[in-house]
N, C-alpha and C positions, 0 to 999 in steps of 0.2 A: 547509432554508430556501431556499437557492439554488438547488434545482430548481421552488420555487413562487416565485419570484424575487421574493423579500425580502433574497436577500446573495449570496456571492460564496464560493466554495468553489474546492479545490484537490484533486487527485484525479491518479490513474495513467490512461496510455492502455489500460490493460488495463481499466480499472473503467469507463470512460465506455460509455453507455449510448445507444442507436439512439433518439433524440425527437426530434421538429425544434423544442420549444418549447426545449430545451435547446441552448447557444451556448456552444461550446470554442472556446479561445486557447489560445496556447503559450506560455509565457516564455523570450522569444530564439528565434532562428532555430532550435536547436535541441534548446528544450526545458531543462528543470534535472532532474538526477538525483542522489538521494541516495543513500547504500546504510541498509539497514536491519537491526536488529536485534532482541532478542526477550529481555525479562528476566521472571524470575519468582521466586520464592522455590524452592530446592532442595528444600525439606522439607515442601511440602504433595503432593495429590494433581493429579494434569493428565491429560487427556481423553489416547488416542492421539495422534489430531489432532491435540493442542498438540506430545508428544514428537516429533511427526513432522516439525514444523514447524520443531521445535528440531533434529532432524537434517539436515535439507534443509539451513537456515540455516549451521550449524557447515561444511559442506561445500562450500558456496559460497564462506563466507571461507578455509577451509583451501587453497582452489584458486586465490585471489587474491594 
């Protein structure tokens, strides 16, 4: 909705995308950062992709 500018959306600098109809701002001089995390039920089935994400993840916090 906020790229056909009806609202207001919030997003990573990795995600923002090359448009010129589209208008970034930062919150604060520099930015707000949160960390993130990744929950799922242990007993069903998950794509690699998801397990791998769940690896990356677990290892980033293990290193913090």
């Amino acid at each position: 909705m906020a790229k056909e500018g009806l609202g207001l959306a919030f997003t990573y600098q990795s995600c923002q995308e090359l448009d010129s109809e589209i208008q970034y701002m930062r919150i604060g001089e520099k930015g707000v950062y949160a960390d993130l995390g990744i929950a799922y039920p242990s007993e069903e089935y998950h794509s690699r992709g998801a397990e791998k994400l769940e690896e990356i993840i677990r290892e980033v916090y293990q290193e913090g």
